[in-house]
C-alpha positions in Angstrom: 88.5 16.2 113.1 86.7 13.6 111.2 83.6 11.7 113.2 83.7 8.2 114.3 80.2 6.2 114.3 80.5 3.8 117.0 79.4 -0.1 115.6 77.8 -2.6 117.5 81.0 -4.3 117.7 82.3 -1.2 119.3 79.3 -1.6 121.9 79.6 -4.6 122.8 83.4 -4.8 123.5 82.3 -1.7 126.1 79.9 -3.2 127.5 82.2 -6.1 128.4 85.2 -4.5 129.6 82.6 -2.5 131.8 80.7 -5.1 132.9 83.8 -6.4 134.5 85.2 -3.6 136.4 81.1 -2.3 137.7 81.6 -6.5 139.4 84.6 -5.7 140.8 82.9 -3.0 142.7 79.5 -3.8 143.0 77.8 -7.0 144.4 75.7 -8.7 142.1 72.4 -11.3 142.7 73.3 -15.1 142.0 70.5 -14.7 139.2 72.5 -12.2 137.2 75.7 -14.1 138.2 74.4 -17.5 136.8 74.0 -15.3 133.2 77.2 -14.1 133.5 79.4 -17.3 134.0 76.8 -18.7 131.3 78.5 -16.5 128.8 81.9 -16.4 130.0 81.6 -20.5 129.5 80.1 -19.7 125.7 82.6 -17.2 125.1 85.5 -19.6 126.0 84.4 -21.9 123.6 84.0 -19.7 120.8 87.5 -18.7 121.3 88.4 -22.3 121.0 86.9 -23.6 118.3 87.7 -20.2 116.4 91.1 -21.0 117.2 90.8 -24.7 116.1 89.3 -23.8 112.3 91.4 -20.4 111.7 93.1 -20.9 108.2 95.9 -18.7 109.1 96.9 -17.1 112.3 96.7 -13.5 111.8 92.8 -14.6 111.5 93.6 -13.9 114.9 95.6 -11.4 115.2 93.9 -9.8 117.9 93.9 -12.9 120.0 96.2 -11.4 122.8 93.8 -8.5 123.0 91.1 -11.2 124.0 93.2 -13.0 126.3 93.4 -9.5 128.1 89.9 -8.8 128.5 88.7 -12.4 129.1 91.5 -12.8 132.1 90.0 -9.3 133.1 86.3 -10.6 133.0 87.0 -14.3 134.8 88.6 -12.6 137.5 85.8 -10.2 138.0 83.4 -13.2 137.9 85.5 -14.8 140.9 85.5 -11.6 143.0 81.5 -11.6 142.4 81.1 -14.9 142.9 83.4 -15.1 146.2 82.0 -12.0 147.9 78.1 -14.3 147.0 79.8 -17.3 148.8 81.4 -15.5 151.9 78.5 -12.7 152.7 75.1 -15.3 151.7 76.5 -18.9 151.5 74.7 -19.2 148.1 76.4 -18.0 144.8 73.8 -19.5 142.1 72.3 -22.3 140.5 75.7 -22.7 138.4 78.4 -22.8 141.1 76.1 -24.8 143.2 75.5 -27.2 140.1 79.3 -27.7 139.1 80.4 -28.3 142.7 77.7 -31.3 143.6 77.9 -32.6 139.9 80.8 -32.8 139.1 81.7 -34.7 142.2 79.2 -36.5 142.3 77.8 -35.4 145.6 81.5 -36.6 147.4 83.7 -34.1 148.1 87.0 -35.9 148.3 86.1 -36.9 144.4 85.6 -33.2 143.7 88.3 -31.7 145.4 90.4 -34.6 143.7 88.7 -33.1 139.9 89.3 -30.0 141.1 93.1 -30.5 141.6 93.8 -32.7 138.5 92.3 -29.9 136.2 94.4 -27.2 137.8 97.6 -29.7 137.7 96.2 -30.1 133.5 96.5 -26.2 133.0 99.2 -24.7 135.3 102.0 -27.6 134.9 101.0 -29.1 131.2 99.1 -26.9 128.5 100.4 -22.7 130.2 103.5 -24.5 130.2 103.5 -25.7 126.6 101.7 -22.7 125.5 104.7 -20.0 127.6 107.4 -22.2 125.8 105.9 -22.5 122.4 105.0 -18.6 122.4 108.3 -17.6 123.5 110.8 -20.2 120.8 108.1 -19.2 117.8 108.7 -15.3 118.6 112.2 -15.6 118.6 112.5 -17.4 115.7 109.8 -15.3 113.8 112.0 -12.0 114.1 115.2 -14.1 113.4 114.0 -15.4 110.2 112.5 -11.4 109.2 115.7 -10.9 107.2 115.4 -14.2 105.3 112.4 -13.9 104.2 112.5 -10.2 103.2 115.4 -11.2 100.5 113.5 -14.6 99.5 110.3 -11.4 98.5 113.2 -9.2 96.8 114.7 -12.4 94.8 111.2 -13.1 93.3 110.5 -9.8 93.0 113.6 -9.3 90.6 113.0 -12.5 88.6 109.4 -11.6 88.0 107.7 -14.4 90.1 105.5 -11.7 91.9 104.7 -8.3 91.6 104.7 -5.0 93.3 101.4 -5.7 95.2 101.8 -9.1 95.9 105.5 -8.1 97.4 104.1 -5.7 99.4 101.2 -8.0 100.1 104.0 -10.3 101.4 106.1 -8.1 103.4 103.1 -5.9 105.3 102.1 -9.8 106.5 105.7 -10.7 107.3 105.5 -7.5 109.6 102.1 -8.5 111.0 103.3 -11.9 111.7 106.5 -10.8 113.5 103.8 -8.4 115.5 101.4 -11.2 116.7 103.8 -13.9 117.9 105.8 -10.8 119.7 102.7 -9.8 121.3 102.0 -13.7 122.0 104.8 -13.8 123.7 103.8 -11.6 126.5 100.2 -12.5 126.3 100.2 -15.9 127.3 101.5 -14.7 131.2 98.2 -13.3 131.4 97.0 -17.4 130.9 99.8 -18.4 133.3 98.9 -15.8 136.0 95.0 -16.5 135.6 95.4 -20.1 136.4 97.5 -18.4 139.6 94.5 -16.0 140.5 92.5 -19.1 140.2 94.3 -21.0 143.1 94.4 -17.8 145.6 90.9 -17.2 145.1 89.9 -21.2 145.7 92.2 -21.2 149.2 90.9 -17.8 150.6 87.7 -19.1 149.6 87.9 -22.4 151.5 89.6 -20.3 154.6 87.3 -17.9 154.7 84.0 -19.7 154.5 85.0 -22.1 156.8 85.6 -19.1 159.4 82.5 -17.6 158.4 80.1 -20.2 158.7 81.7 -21.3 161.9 81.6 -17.7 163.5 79.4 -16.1 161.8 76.6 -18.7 161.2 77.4 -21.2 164.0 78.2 -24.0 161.9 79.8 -27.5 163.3 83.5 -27.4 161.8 82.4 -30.6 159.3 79.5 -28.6 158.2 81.4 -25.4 157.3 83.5 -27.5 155.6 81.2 -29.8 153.7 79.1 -26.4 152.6 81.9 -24.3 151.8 84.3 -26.4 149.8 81.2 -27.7 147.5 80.9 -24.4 146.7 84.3 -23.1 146.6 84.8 -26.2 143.8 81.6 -25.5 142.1 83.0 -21.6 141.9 86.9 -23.2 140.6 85.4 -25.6 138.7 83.2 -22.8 137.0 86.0 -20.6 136.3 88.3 -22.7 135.5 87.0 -24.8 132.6 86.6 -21.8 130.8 90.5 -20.3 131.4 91.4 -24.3 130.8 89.4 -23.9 127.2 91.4 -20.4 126.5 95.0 -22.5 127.5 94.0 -24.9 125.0 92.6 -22.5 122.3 96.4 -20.3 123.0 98.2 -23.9 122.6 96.0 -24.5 119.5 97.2 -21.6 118.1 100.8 -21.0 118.9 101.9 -24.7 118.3 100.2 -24.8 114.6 102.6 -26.4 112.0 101.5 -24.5 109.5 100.6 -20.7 109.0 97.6 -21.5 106.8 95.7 -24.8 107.5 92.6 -26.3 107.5 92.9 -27.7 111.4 90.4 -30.7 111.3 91.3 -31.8 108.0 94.6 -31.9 108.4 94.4 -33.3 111.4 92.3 -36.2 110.3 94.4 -36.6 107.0 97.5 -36.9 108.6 96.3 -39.1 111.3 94.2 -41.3 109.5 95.7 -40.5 105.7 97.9 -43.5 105.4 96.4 -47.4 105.1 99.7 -48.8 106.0 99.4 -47.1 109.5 95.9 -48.1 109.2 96.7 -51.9 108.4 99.4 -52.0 110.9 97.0 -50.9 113.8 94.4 -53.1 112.9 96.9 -56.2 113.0 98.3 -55.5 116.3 94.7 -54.9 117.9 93.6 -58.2 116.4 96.4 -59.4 117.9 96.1 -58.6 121.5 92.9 -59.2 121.4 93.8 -63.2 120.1 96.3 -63.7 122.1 96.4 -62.0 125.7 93.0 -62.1 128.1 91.8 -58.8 126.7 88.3 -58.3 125.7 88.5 -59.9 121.9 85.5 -58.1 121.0 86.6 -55.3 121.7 90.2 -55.2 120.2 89.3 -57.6 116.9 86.3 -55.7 116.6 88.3 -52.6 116.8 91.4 -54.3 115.0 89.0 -54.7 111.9 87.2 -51.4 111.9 90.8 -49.6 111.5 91.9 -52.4 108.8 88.0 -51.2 106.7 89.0 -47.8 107.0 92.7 -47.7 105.7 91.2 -50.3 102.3 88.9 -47.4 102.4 91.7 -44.7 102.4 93.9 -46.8 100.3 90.5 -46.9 97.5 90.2 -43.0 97.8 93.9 -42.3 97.1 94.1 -44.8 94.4 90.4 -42.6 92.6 91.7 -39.6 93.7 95.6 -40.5 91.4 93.4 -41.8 88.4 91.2 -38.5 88.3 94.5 -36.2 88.9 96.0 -37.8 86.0 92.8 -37.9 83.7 92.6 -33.7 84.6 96.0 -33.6 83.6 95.3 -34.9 80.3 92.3 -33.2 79.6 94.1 -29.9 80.8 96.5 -30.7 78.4 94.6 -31.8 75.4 92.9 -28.5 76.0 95.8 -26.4 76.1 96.5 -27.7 72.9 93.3 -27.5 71.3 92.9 -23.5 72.5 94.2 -20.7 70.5 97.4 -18.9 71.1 97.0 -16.8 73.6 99.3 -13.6 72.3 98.5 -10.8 74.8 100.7 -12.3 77.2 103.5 -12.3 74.8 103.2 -8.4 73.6 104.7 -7.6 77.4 108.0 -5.9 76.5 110.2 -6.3 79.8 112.4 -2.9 80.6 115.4 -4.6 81.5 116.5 -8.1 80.9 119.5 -10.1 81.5 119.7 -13.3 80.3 122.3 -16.1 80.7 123.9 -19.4 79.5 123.1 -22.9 82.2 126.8 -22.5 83.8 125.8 -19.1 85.2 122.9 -20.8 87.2 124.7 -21.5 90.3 125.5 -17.6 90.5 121.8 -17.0 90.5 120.6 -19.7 92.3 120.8 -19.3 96.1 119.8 -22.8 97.1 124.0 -23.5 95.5 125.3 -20.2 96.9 124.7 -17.8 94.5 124.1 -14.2 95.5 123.6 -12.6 92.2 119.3 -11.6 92.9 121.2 -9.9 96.1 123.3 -7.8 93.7 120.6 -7.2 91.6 118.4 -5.6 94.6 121.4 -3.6 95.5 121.9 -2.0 92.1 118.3 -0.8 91.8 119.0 0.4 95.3 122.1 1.9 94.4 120.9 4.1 91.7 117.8 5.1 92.7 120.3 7.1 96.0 122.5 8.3 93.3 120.1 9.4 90.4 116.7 9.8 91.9 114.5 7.3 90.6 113.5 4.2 90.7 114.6 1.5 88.2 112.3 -1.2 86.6 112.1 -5.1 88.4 115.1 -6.3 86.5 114.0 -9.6 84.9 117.0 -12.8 85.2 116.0 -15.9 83.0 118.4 -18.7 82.1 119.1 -19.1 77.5 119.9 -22.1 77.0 120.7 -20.9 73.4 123.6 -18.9 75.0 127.0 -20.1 75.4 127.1 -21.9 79.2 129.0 -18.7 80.5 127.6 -15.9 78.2 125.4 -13.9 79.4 122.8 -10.5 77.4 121.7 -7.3 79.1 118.2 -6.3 76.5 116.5 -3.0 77.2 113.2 -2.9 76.3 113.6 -6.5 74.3 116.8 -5.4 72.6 120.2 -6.4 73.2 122.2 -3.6 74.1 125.4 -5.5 75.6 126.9 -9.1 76.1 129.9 -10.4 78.3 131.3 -13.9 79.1 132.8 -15.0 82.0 134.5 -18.3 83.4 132.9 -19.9 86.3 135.5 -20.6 89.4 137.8 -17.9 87.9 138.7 -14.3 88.5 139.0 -11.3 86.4 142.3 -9.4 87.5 143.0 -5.9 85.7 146.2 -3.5 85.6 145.2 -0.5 87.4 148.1 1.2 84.8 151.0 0.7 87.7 152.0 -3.1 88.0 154.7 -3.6 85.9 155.1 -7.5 86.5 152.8 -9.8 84.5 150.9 -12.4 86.0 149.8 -15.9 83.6 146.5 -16.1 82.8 143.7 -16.3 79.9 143.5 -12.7 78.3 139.9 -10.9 78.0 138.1 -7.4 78.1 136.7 -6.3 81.4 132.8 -6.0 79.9 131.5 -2.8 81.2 134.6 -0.7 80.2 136.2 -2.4 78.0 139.5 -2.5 79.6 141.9 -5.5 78.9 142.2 -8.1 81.5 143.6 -11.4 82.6 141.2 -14.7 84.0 143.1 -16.1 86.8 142.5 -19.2 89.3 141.5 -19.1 92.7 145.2 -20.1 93.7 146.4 -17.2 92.0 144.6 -14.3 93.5 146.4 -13.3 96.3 149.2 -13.5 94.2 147.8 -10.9 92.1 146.0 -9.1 94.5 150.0 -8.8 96.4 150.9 -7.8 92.8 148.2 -5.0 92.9 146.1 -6.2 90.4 142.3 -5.2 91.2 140.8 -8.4 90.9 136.7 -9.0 91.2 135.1 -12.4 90.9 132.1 -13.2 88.4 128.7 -11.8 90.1 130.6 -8.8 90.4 131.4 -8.0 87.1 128.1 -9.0 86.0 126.8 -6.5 88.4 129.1 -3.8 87.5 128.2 -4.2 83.6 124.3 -4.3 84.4 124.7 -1.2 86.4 126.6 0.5 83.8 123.8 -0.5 81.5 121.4 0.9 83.2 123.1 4.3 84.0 123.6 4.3 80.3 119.7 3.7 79.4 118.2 4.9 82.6 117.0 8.0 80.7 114.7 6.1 78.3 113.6 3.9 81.1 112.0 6.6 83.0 108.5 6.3 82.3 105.3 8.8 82.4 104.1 6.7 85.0 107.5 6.5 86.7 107.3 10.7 86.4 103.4 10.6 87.8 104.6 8.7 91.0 107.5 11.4 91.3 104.8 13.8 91.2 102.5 12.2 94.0 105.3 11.6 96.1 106.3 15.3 95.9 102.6 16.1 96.7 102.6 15.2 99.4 105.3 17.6 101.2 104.7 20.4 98.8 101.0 20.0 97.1 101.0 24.2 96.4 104.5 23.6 94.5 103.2 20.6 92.3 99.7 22.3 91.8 101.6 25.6 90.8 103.0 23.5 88.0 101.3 20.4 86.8 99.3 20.6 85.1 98.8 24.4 84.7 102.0 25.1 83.8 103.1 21.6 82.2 102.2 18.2 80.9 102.9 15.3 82.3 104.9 14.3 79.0 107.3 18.1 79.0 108.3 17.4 83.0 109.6 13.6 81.6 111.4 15.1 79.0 113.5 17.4 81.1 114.0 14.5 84.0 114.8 12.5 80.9 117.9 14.9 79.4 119.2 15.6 83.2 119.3 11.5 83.1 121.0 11.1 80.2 123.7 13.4 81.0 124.1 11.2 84.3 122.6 14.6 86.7 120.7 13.4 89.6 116.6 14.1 89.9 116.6 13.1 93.3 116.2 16.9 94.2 112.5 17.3 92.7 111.8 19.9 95.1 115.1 22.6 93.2 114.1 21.0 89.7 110.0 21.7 90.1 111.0 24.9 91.5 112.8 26.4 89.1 110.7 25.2 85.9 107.9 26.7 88.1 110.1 30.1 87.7 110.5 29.8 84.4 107.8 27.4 82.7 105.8 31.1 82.4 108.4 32.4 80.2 109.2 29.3 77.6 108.1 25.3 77.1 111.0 24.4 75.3 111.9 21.3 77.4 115.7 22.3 76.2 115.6 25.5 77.4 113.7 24.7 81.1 116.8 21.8 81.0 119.2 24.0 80.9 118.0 26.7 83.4 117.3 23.4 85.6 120.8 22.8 85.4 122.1 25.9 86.7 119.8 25.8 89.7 121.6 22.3 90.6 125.5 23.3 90.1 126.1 22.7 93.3 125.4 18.8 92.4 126.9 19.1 89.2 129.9 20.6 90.7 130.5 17.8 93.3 130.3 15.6 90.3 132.7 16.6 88.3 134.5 18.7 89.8 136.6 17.6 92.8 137.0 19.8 96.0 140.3 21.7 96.8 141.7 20.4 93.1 142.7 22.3 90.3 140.4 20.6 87.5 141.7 20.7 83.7 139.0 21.4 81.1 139.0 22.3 77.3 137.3 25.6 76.8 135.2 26.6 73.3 136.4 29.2 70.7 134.0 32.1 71.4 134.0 32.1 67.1 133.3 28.5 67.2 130.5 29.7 69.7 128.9 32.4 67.5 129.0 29.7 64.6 127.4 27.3 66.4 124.5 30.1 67.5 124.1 31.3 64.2 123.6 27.8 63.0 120.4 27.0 65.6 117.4 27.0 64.0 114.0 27.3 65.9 111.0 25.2 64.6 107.9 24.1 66.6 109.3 20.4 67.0 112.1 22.6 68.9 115.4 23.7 67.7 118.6 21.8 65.6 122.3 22.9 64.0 122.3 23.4 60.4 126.1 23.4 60.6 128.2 22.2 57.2 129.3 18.4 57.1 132.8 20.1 56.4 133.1 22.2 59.5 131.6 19.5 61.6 134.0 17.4 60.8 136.9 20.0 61.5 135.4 20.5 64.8 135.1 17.1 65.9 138.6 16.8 64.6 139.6 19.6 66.8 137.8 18.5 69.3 139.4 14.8 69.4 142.8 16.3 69.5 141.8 17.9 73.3 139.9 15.3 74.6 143.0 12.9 74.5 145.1 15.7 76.3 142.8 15.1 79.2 143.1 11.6 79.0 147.2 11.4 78.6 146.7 13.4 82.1 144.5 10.8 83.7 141.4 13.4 83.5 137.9 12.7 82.4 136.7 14.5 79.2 135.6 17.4 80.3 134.3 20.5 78.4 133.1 24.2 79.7 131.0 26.9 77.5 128.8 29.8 77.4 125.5 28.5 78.9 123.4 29.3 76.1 126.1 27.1 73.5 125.9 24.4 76.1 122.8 22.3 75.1 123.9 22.2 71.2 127.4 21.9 71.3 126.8 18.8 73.3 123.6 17.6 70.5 126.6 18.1 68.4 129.0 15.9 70.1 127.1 13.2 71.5 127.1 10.8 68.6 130.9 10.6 68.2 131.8 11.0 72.3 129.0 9.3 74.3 131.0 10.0 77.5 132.0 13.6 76.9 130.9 15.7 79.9 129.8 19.3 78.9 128.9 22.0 81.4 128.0 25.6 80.9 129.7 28.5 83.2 127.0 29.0 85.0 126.7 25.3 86.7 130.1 25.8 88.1 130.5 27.3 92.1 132.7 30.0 92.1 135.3 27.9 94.6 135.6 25.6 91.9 139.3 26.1 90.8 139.9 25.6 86.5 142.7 25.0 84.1 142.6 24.8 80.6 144.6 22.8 78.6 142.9 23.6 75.2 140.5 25.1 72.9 138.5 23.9 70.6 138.2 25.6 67.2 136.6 25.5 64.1 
């Protein structure tokens, strides 16, 4: 168990929360008790004035963890100071000084004191304060969901980064915490001022019985004696829980998170001469014409009409020397070298668009497009594994207004075009009617379509047309994109976080084999070429197993893929192969096998086919004529061999069918049902 050193801090809050319960036990000398309510009065207004100049709330955020022990320590300071008062008569120089001056020596005028600062804090500022504290709660967790998307949205468009999002969303969480915890906290200043008022009466009760019975006191005296002090005691408890209500009601009723309190108070009070000028005239006024003191209101009158010509003088310097830094940023910008570093950033995924796909993006007008986008990289990081780059959305006005460009890595790697206020509708192969419309190519597919209106849609949909509106298909093509490129997006830092992550639930796995076993570089190259063939890495734990098992034997990143693959049919299997369904395949030519093994030449960049162009070609040919069996029958393209031909044969065929799907024997479970409909010879 690691040690804790306690701090001073640590000390002193002990000491505190002690010092309160040891008075609730233990009678105390007025001497010691004069200290006391000495520092519970300093402490108060520390509280408030740290309240009153706190940039930002959560400067605070232990405030209803104060509010706690000072209620604890006040009440402990009236049990002291009531048990002084009812056992001696006498509870200090402090009670005894607060109940004779601050009434002056009458005690009508300080019971009336008294009474008007308890009617200030129970019925004005705990009442506020309870309200305030409860409405800014409830709207800070309603508003949670909002402002979580509003972090996502600039997250994807590149406004922020990772840090700064998660900067955002850990103070999001804090803030929701604090005004929760406000909430409650401010019934411990609503039940204090409570406390406050049963300790004053049973105070006033009982001193008056003991000084009559006790002491022999006239009735008059008891009560002259007793309710001096029993004011002085209020008064002294009081003032301080009255400075804690008004450092809460500072603090829950700020307008802004993050503000500088007495400048903006002053700025916004005092910012604008026309207020200024205004006040002055009507004080002049009054003071002209009505029987008030005219010294006093034109003298007045004038002093606010000096200070808003003063205001209006600053405002008018400050513009001039705003506009002069402006130029002179400028003029410097221009004189200062290019600064290229910023433009070598390469961005991993971009899509770009024409000016009349902005509303789609823009979320002031309606658009939900950055949603999509958060959804997609949510989407395949559950159904591949890993995580995809911030996806960067910027507005070309070079484009067409409704084109729009996917680039990976700064290259443009696909384009589509859609029209704004229309809908895409496609033939799912069984809708024999037509419907009118503006022909086009579904962009992620390529499938042909029709652009219909609004009014036309349930038509179609009635029809059974599958129809989608724009963000959709924008998000369908970016998605397809990035399954397409995912592989190459998959970076060695991407792999090291993948590694940590794993490290922590298995650190004797990952030690095993990184990097004794393997480098950093060889474990991307096999998560890269499960990618690429669309298999899932989100099972780390099988994958580092098994090239743990067999990284001893061989570091041909091929070869681990492949025995990588086998240890994950069961997720292959589900993939392609659908449960309690006969799946039809093409099967290899075991010849065409042994060719394609005797062609496979090992070097030390790894191995490659050294097959003729000629029987290539009649392969392929072969090949072409099965594949479109499977897809007169509605079947993907789908074709099973000998695991050790597996890994070339698909080298060989992945230039001329990109989405050709070949597994090996061994990835298959044995309930998986086959049929072939074809061979492939040489």
């Amino acid at each position: 168990m690691q040690k804790q050193k306690l701090k001073i801090g640590d000390i002193f809050v002990t000491l505190y929360v002690l010092a309160a319960f040891i008075m609730l036990i233990v009678p105390i000398k007025s001497e010691l008790l004069d200290v006391l309510l000495a520092c519970n009065i300093a402490v108060a207004f520390t509280i408030m004035f740290g309240c009153m100049f706190a940039n930002e709330v959560l400067q605070m955020s232990f405030y209803p963890t104060i509010l706690l022990f000072t209620t604890i320590f006040r009440i402990a300071l009236n049990v002291s100071s009531t048990r002084l008062i009812l056992s001696e008569g006498d509870a200090g120089n402090v009670v005894q000084t607060f109940g004779g001056y601050v009434g002056g020596g009458n005690l009508v005028i300080g019971v009336l004191v008294f009474i008007i600062l308890i009617i200030v804090q129970f019925m004005i500022i705990n009442k506020g304060s309870e309200r305030v504290a409860e409405v800014t709660a409830r709207f800070t967790l309603d508003a949670m969901p909002g402002k979580q998307m509003a972090i996502d949205a600039d997250l994807n468009t590149g406004a922020i980064t990772d840090e700064e999002a998660k900067r955002r969303r850990d103070k999001i969480q804090e803030e929701s915490t604090f005004f929760g915890s406000m909430d409650g906290a401010v019934k411990y200043v609503k039940g204090d001022a409570t406390a406050g008022l049963i300790i004053t009466f049973i105070n006033i009760v009982g001193g008056i019985a003991f000084g009559v019975v006790q002491q022999g006191l006239e009735i008059g005296e008891a009560l002259s004696k007793y309710t001096i002090l029993t004011i002085g005691d209020g008064l002294v408890s009081q003032i301080p829980s009255l400075l804690i209500s008004l450092a809460t009601g500072i603090l829950v009723t700020k307008g802004s998170k993050e503000a500088d309190f007495g400048t903006v108070l002053i700025s916004q009070l005092f910012g604008a001469p026309k207020v200024m000028y205004l006040v002055g005239a009507v004080l002049a006024f009054l003071g002209i014409v009505t029987p008030l003191n005219a010294v006093v209101f034109v003298g007045l009158g004038l002093i606010f009409v000096v200070v808003g010509r003063v205001m209006a003088g600053t405002i008018e310097t400050a513009e001039i020397e705003h506009e002069a830094d402006e130029e002179e940023a400028a003029a410097e910008e221009i004189r200062q070298p290019e600064n290229v570093t910023s433009l070598l950033q390469v961005d991993p995924i971009e899509l770009e668009f024409g000016y009349g796909i902005i509303p789609l993006a823009d979320v002031n007008q309606g658009g939900d497009l950055l949603d999509r986008v958060v959804m997609i990289r949510r989407q395949i990081a559950l159904e591949l594994g890993t995580v995809v780059p911030i996806i960067r959305l910027r507005d070309n006005i070079q484009l067409n207004p409704n084109q729009y460009i996917i680039k990976i890595k700064g290259v443009q790697v696909s384009e589509g075009e859609i029209l704004f206020d229309h809908y895409m509708a496609m033939n799912p192969g069984y809708v024999e009617e037509e419907i009118t419309g503006i022909p086009t190519f579904e962009p992620s597919f390529h499938l042909p379509a029709i652009w219909i209106t609004e009014g036309q849609r349930e038509r179609a949909e009635s029809m059974g047309y599958t129809v989608v509106d724009p963000p959709s298909i924008i998000a369908t093509h970016l998605t397809e994109i990035i399954r397409q490129y995912i592989s190459e997006l998959l970076t060695r830092q991407d792999v090291q976080s993948l590694v940590d992550n794993l490290k922590e639930t298995n650190p004797s796995l990952v030690e095993e084999l990184y990097p004794k076993l393997l480098g950093l570089g060889e474990i991307q190259k096999v998560l890269q070429n499960l990618l690429k063939e669309g298999i899932s890495i989100r099972d780390l734990l099988t994958i580092f197993e098994t090239l743990a098992d067999y990284a001893t034997t061989t570091r041909d990143t091929d070869i681990l893929t492949e025995y990588v693959r086998q240890s994950l049919k069961r997720a292959i299997s589900g993939k392609f192969f659908p449960a309690n369904e006969t799946t039809s395949v093409v099967t290899l030519d075991p010849k065409l096998e042994q060719e394609i093994m005797a062609s496979v030449k090992q070097t030390e960049q790894g191995a490659y086919l050294t097959l003729d162009p000629a029987k290539t070609k009649s392969i392929m040919d072969s090949l072409s004529i099965e594949v479109k069996k499977l897809e007169d029958l509605g079947k993907i393209p789908l074709v099973i061999t000998s695991p050790i031909v597996r890994a070339y044969f698909k080298k060989l065929t992945e230039d001329y069918y990109k989405d050709l799907v070949v597994v090996s024997y061994n990835e298959v479970e044995s309930t998986v049902e086959l049929q072939s409909v074809g061979m492939v010879t040489a």
